[in-house]
C-alpha positions, 0 to 999 in steps of 0.5 A: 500500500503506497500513501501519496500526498498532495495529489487529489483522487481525480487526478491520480485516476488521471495520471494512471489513464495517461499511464493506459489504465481504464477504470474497471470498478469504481476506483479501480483502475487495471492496465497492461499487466497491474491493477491500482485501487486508489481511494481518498484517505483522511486528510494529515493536519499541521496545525492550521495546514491540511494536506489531503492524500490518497492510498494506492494499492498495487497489484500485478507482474513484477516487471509492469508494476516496475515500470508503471511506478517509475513513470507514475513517480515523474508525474507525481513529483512536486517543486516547491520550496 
């Protein structure tokens, strides 16, 4: 189970259609070789700061599963200071 901060729902569903999923179930998401379940988990607070994240679980052929979370992992990364 991977814990992603930062990224809403709807655009982590985005970013693994780019990736070639299509949404199987509702929040499941299968591609070539893998299968993701995504879902909004609670929001982490900082004091007056709220950071929202999501959990994706991820299944599937060692190799697909490779490659999907090292593209997924150039779209998900943030600049910022």
């Amino acid at each position: 189970m991977k814990r992603i901060f930062g990224v809403p729902l709807w655009l982590m569903k985005d970013y693994l259609v780019d990736l070639g999923a299509t949404e199987t179930a509702e929040n499941v998401m299968t591609g070539a070789g893998w299968q993701a379940v995504v879902r909004k988990n609670e929001p982490v607070r900082i004091g007056s700061l709220v950071v929202g994240r999501i959990e994706a679980e991820f299944s599937g052929d060692e190799a697909a599963l490779s490659e999907l979370l090292e593209k997924l992992h150039w779209k998900t990364m943030r600049g910022g200071g």
